[in-house]
N, C-alpha and C positions, 0 to 999 in steps of 0.2 A: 422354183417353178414359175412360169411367165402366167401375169394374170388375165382374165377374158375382161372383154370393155364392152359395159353396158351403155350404150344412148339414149335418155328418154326425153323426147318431144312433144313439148305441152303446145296443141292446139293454141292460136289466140282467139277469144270469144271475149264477151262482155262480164258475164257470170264471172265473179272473184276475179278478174281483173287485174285489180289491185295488189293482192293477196299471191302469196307463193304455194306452191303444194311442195310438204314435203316427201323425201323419197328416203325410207326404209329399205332396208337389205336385214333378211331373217329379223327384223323386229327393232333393229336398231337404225337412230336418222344417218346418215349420209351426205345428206344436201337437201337442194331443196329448188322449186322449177319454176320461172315464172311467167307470166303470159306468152305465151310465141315465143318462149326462150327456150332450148335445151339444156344437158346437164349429160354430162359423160362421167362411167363410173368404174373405177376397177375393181373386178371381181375375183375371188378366189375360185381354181377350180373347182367344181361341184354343185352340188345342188341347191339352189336359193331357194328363198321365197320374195319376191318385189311385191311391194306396195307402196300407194302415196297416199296421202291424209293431208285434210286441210277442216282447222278445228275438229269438230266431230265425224265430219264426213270422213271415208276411206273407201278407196277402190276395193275390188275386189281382189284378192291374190293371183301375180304373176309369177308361177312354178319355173325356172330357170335352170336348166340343165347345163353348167361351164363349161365350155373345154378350154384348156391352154389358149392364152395366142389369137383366140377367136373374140370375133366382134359381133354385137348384136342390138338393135333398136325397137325401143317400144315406143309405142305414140298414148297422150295422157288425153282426154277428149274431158270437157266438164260440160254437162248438160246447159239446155239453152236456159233463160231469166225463163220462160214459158212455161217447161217443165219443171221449178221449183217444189211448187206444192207437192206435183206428182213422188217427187224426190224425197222428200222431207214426211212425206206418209209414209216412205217406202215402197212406193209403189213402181218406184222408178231408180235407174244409179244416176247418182250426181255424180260419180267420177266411173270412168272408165280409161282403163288401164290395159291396153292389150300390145303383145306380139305382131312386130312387123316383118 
């Protein structure tokens, strides 16, 4: 059975930078994404779960329904130096992780 291709494209910002996020499929790493870089992924059909983490931080879960053969893109956003605190209280996501 042919696999589905996930794309995730990490915004470039200043925030982690440096630093790669990695990207999980059901729980396990895959790879990993770094500033304004992307990272293409193949997937099994059926139901995922995506995530990316960097150190303690983690987006929130992107639910990923496969099919065969099909292609699909998320975009990785990490808040700005500004909203740090906000982040770091929880009051805010330091990573965002959505469906494009």
């Amino acid at each position: 059975m042919t696999n589905a291709t996930l794309t995730i494209t990490r915004k470039s910002g200043y925030n982690g930078m440096l630093r790669d996020a990695a990207v999980l499929v059901d729980g396990q790493k895959v790879g990993a994404v770094g500033n304004g870089k992307s990272i293409e992924i193949a997937v099994a059909p059926g139901q995922h779960t995506i995530t990316t983490r960097m150190d303690w931080m983690t987006s929130e879960p992107l639910v990923l329904d496969a099919a065969p053969g099909t292609r699909y893109a998320a975009e990785l956003k990490l808040c700005s130096a500004f909203a740090m605190l906000p982040a770091i209280l929880g009051m805010a996501k330091f990573m965002e992780l959505r469906a494009l």
